[in-house]
TIKOLDO-84855 format. One record per residue: residue in three letters; x, y, z of N, C-alpha, C in turn; residue number from 1. Coordinates in steps of 0.001 Angstrom, whole numbers. Each point is the difference from the previous one (the first is absolute). Layout:
# residues N
code,n.east,n.north,n.up,ca.east,ca.north,ca.up,c.east,c.north,c.up,pos
ala,X,Y,Z,X,Y,Z,X,Y,Z,NUM
...
//
This chain:
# residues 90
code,n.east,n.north,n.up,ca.east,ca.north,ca.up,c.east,c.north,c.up,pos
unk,24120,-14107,44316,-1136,-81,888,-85,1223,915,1
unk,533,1327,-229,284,816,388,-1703,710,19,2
unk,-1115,-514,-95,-955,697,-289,-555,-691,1151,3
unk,20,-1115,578,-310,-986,1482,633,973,1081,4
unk,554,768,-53,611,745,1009,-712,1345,467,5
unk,-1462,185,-261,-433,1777,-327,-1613,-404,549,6
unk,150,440,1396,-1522,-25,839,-1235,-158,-867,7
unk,-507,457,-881,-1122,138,-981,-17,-1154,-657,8
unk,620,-395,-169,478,-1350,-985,118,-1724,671,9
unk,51,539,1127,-352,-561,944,-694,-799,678,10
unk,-1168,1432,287,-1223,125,80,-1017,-725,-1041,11
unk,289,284,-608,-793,-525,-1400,-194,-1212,-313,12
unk,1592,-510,-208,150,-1084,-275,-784,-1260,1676,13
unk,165,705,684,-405,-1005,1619,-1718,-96,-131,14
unk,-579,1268,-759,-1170,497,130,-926,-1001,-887,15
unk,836,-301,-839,-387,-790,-1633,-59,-1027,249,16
unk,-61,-1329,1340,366,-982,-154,-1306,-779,-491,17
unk,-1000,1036,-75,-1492,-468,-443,-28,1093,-1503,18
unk,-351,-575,-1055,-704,1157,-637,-502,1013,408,19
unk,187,1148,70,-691,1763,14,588,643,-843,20
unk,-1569,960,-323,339,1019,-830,850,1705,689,21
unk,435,375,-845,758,1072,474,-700,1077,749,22
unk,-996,256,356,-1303,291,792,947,-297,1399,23
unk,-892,-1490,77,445,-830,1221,1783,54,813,24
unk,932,-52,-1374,1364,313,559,8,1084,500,25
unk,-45,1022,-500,-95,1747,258,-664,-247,1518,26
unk,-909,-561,501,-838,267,1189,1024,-876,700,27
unk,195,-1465,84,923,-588,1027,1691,335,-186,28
unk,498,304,-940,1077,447,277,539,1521,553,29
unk,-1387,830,-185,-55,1281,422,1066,1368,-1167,30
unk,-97,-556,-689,829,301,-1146,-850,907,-1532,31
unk,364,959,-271,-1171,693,-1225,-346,-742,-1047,32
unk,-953,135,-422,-577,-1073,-1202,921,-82,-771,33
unk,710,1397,-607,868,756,-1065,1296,-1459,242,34
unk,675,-107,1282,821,-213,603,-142,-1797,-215,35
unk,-904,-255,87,-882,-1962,-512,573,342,-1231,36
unk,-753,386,-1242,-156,41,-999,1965,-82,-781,37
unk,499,888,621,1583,495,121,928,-1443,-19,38
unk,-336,-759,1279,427,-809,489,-135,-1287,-279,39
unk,-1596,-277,-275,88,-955,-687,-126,-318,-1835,40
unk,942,1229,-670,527,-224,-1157,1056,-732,526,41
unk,1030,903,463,932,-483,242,95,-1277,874,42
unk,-213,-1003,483,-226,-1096,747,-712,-1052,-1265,43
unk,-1125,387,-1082,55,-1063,-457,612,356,-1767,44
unk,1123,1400,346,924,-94,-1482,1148,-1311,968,45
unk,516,-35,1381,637,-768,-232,-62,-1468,1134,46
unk,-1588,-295,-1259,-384,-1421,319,-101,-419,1813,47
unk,-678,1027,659,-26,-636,1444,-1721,-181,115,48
unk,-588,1007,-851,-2120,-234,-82,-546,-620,-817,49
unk,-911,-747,316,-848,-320,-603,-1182,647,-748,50
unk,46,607,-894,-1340,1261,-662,-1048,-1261,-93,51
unk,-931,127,156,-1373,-390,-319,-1139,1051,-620,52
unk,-505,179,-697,-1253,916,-731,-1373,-106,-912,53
unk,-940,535,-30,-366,-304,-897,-605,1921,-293,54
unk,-1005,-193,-1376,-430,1569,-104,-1466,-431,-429,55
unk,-671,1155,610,-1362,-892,127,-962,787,-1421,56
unk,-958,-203,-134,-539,660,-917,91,910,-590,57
unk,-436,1483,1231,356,1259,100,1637,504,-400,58
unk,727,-875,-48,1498,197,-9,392,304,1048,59
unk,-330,-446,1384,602,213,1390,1404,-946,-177,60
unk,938,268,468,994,-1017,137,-113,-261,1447,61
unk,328,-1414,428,120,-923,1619,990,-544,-85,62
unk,934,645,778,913,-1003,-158,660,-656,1581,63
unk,464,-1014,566,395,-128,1283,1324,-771,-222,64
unk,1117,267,1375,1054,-248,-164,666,-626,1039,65
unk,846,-1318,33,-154,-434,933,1461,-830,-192,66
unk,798,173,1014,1370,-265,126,356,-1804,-489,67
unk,1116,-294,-602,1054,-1033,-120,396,-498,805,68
unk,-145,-1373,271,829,-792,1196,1283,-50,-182,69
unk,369,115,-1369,1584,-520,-394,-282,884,-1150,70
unk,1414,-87,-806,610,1084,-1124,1238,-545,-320,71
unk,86,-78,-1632,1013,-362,-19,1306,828,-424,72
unk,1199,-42,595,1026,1162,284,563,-762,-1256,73
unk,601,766,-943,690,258,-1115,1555,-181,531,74
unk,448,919,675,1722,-227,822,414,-1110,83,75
unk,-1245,-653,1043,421,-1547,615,-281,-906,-547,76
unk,-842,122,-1127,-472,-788,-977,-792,-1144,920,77
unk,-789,123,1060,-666,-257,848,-1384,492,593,78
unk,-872,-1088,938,-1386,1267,-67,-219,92,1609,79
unk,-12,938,446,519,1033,1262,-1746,281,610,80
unk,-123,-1345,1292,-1242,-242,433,-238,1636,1037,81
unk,-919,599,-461,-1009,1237,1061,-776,-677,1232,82
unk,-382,-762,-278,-1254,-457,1124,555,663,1067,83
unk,1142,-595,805,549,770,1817,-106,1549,-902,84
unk,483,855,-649,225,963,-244,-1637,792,27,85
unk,-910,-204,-345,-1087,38,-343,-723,-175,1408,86
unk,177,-886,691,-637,-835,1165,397,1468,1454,87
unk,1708,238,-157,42,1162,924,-227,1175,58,88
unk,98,578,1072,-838,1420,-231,1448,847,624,89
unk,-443,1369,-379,910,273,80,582,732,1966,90
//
């Protein structure tokens, strides 16, 4: 869980507790779009986002992303509640 430990990630994840698109994160977390996009691979390669999307006619892709209350930890063979984690700021 060494990736819960890194300001941006943070941010993101606290930012997400509603669906937004990476637009919207980039603006409230104050963080580069590049830096969203970066971040939340990594956050939902290991299972903490929710991806939502669709692609519209034109081939626009939409996609919005929006944090996990819980996750389940592999180690503890247990599922390791976010909500307080999520809920504080930093």
């Amino acid at each position: 869980m060494k990736i819960l430990s890194e300001k941006n990630v943070i941010r993101i994840l606290q930012s997400a507790t509603l669906p937004k698109n990476a637009s919207e994160l980039s603006k409230e977390c104050n963080v580069s779009l590049t830096t969203v996009y970066r971040q939340v691979k990594r956050l939902n390669d290991k299972k903490l986002l929710i991806v939502s999307g669709s692609i519209d006619d034109g081939g626009k892709k939409h996609f919005t992303f929006k944090s996990k209350n819980s996750v389940y930890c592999k180690c503890a063979c247990s599922t390791v509640d976010l909500t307080s984690f999520l809920q504080s700021k930093e």
